[in-house]
N, C-alpha and C positions, 0 to 999 in steps of 0.2 A: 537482557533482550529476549523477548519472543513471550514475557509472562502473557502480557494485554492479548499479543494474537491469540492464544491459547486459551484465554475466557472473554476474546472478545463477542462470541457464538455462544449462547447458551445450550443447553445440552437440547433441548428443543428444539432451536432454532438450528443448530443441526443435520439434525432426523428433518426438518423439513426441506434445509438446503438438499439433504439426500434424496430426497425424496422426489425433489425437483430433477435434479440430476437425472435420476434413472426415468423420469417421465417421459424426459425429452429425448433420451437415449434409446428410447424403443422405441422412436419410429426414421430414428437414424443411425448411420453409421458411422456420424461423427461423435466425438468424445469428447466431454464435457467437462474441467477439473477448475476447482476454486481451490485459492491459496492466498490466506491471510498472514502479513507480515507486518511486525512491529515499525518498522520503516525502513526506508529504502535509502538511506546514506545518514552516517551520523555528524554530517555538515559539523565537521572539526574546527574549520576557522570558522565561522559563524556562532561557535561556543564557547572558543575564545575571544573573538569580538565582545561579545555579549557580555564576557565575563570582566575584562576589561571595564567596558561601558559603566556597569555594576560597581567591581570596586573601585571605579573612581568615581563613580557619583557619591560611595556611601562616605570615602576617604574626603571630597569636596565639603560633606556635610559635618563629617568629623571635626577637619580642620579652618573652616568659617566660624563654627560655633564655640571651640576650646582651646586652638592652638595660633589663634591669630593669620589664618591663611596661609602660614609658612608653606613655601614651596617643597621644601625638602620633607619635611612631613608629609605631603599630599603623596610623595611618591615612595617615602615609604611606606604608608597604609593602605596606598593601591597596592603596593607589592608581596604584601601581605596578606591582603584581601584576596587576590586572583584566584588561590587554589578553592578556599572555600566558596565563594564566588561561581567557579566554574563549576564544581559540586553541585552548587544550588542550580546552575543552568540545565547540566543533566539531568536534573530532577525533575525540571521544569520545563522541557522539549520546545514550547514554544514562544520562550521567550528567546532562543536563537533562530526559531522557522521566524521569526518576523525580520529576520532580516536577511531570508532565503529569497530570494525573487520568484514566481508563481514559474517561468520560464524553467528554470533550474529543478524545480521542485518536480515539475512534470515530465523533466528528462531523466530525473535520477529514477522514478516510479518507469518510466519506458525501460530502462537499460536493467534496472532490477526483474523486471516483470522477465525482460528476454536472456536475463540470466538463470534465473528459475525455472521457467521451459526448458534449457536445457539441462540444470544442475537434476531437479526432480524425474527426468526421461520422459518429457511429455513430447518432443521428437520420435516417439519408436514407435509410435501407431503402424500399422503394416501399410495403411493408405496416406499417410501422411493429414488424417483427421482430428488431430488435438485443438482443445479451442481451450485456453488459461483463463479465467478470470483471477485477476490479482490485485488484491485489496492491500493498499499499503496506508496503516491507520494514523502514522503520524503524520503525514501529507493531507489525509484523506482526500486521498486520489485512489484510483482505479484505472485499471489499464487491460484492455482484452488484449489476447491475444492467440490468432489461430496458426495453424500451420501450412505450409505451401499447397496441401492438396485443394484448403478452403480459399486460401487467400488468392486461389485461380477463379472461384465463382463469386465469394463475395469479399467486396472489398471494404478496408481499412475506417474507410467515411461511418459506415454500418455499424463495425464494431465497436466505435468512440461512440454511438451513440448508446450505445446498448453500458458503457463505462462512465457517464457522464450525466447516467439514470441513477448507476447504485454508487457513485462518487454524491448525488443532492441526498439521494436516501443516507448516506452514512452521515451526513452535516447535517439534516432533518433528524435523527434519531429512529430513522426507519428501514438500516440495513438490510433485515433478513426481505423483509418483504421486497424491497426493492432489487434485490439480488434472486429472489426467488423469480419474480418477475421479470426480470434479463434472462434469467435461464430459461426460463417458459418461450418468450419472443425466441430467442436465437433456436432455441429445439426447433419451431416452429421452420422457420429460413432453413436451418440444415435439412430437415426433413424435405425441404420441397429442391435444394439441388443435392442431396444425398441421403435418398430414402435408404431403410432398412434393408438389408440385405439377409441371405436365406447364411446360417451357420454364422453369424458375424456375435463377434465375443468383446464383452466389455475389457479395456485391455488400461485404461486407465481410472483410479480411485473415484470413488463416489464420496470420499470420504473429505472434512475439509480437512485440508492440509496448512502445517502452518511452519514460522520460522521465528 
């Protein structure tokens, strides 16, 4: 886990996410962190389902074509099948997300994203100004996330829009840009209910961060 996050950004695209980052950050006092993650639940029963589904279709085919349909065969070459089967499923991520429902999928990306705010200390801002962008690529979903000092002036409606921009960019093949471009917008909204302040110090990563 975590290969894909870690070259899902090229080293460019980056320097430009950072670049974004610190743009927006100078002319506020809120703080701005992106964190890319290989996915946000590894929907266990769902890869066993899948696995299942698998080797019993390859065992149905087996045994219609060589063994006369025997029932007792079917279910030993499903039983047999399963592990490699299930191999092939983790290999193949969405051939078990197809039978994650869009619901589930969007709640594991919420509850991941608000574990990582707090696992990474994007909570310790001194004003309570962390804002997460969290990019979870096997779902590809997106989910922002601010913290109580923001989520008194701008609300929740806002930040799903601003998630729901670089969630079509990541299924378009146009990530950076679209995630450059939510950082651009949101800098814009912080700066106008939390202008820069005189001594005020970058307190969380410009860097992307990943898992």
């Amino acid at each position: 886990m975590g290969s894909r996050a870690k070259t899902f950004f090229t080293e460019a695209d980056q320097q430009r996410i950072e670049e974004a980052i610190r743009t927006a950050e100078c002319r506020t006092i809120g703080e701005v962190a992106v964190m890319v993650a290989e996915g946000s639940d590894d929907y266990a029963d769902a890869e066993v389902l899948a696995a299942v589904f698998l080797a019993g279709f390859v065992s149905l085919l087996v045994t219609e074509a060589f063994l006369n349909a025997s029932l007792w065969h079917f279910i030993l070459i499903t039983l047999l099948l399963f592990v490699p089967a299930r191999l092939l499923v983790r290999k193949l991520p969405a051939m078990k997300l197809s039978l994650v429902s869009m619901k589930r999928r969007e709640t594991a990306v919420r509850h991941r994203a608000v574990r990582a705010f707090y696992e990474k200390g994007l909570d310790r801002t001194r004003q309570k100004t962390g804002v997460l962008f969290f990019l979870s690529l096997l779902e590809h979903r997106v989910w922002v996330l601010a913290d109580k000092g923001i989520n008194e002036k701008i609300d929740q409606k806002t930040l799903n829009a601003f998630a729901q921009n670089v969630s079509r960019g990541i299924r378009e093949g146009h990530a950076c840009d679209a995630l450059c471009r939510a950082i651009r917008d949101a800098g814009n909204i912080l700066a106008e209910h939390f202008p820069i302040a005189p001594h005020d110090t970058n307190e969380l990563p410009d860097k992307v961060i990943t898992d």
